[in-house]
C-alpha positions in Angstrom: -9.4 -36.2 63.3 -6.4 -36.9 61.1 -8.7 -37.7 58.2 -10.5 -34.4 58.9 -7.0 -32.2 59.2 -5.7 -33.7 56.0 -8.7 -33.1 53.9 -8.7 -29.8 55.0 -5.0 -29.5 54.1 -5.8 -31.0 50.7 -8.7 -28.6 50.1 -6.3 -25.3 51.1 -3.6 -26.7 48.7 -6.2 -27.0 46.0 -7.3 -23.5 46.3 -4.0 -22.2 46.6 -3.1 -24.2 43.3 -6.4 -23.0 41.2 -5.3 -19.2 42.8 -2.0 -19.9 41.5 -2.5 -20.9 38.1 -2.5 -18.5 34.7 -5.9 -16.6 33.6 -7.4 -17.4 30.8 -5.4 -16.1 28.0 -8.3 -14.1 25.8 -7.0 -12.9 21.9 -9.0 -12.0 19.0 -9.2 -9.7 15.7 -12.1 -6.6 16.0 -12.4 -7.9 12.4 -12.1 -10.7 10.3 -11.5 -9.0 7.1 -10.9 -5.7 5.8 -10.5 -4.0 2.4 -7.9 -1.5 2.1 -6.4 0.4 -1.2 -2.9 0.0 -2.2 -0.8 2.8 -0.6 -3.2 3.3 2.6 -2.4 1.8 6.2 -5.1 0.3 8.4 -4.3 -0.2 11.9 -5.1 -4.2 13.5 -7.4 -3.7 16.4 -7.6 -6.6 18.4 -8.0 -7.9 22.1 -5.8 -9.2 24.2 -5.2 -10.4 27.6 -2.4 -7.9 29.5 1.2 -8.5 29.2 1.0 -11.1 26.1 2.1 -10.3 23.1 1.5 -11.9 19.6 3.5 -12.6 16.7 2.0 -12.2 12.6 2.3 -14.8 9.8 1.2 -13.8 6.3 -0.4 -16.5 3.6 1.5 -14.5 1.0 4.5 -11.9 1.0 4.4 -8.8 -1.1 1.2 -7.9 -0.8 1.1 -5.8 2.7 4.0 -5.4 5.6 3.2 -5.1 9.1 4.8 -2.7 11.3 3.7 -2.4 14.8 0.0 -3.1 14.5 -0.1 -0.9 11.5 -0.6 -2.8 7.8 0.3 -0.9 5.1 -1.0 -2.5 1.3 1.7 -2.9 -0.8 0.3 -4.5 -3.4 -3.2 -6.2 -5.0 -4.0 -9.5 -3.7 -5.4 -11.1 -0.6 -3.5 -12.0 2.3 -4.7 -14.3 5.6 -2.9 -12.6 8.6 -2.4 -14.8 11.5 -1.1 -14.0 14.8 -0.3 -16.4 18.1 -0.2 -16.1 21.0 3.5 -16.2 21.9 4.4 -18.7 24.4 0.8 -20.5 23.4 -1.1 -21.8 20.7 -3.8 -19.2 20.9 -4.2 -17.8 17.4 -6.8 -16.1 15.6 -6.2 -14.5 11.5 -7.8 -11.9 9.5 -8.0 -11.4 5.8 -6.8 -8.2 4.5 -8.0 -7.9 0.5 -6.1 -5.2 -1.0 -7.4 -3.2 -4.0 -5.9 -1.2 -6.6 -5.9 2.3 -5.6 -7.5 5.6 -7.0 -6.4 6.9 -10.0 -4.8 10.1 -9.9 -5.6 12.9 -12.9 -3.6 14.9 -14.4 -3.9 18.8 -14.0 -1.6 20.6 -16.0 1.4 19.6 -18.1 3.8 22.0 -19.3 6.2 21.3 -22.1 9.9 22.4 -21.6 13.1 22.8 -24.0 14.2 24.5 -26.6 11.6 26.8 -28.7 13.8 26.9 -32.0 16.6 25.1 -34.2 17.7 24.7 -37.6 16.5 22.6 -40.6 17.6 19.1 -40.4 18.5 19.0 -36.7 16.1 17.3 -34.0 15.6 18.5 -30.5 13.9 16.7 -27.9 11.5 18.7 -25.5 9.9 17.2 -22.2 6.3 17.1 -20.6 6.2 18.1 -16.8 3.2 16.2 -15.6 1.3 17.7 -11.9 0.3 16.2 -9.7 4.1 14.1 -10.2 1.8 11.0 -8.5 -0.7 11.5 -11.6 -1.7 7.6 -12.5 -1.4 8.1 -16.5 1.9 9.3 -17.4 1.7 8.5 -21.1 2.1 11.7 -22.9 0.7 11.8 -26.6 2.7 14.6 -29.1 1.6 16.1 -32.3 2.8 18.5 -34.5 0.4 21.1 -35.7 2.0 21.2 -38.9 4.2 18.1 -39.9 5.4 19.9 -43.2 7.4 22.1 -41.0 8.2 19.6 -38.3 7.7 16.1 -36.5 7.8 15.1 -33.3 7.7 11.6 -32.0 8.1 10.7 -28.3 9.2 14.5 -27.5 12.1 14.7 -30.3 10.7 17.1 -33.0 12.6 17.1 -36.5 12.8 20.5 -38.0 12.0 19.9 -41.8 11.5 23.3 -43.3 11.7 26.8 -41.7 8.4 28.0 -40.2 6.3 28.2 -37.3 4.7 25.1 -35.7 2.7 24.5 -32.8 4.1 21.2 -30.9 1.3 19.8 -28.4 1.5 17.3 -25.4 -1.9 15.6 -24.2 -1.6 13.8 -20.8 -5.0 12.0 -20.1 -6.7 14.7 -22.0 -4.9 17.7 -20.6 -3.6 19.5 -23.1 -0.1 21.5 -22.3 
């Protein structure tokens, strides 16, 4: 009978012990890779058992930041996100491949400064570039007739008096 009481005892013990102990802790990544452009945010989707929380480790810095669950691409480049577990050594990673992004066009430029000036002196115009986020920048000047003036990097040289037509061409888009 004694035998029989503590075998029963151990059994209840050993129930209440396997009752007692921690589910299974359960994390992983929707994805294991993603390809964003640099500028855009992609959100990490992942599941995870209730009340844990992870913790992120990037192969490389520079290339994206992660801010609550959201990564937003910095840079180009590949990084290998990891996250744990905290408080275990459950882990599971992600590669995020970040590409350059889209180039923006230009759709108008409009030259501004002064319109007239004396022989001899210079004076400097400037090229307003729309969209200000347009990817080419590089602004190409010309004088339509360099007897009366030059113009190099938006400072014209009046040589002679006369009319000229100064030009600004932004990724083909004339002003």
């Amino acid at each position: 009978m004694r035998k029989n009481l503590l075998f029963l005892f151990a059994l209840i013990l050993s129930l209440i012990m396997v009752a007692c102990t921690d589910a299974e802790i359960v994390f992983n990544f929707s994805e294991s890779e993603v390809t964003i452009k640099v500028g855009d945010t992609y959100n990490i989707d992942y599941e995870l058992t209730e009340n844990y929380e992870i913790e992120y480790t990037m192969s490389v810095d520079g290339i994206i930041s992660i801010s609550d669950n959201t990564v937003t691409a910095l840079a180009v480049g590949e990084v290998v996100v990891s996250a744990t577990v905290v408080g275990s050594d459950i882990s599971d990673s992600i590669t995020v491949t970040v590409e350059a992004a889209d180039p923006i066009g230009v759709e108008s430029i409009t030259i501004t400064g002064p319109t007239s000036g004396l022989v001899g002196e210079t004076i400097t115009l400037s090229a307003v570039i729309l969209p200000a986020n347009a990817t080419n920048k590089t602004v190409t000047w010309t004088s339509g007739n360099t007897t009366v003036a030059t113009v190099i990097d938006g400072v014209v040289t009046l040589l002679r008096p006369g009319v000229v037509s100064i030009t600004a061409v932004v990724d083909g888009v004339p002003d």
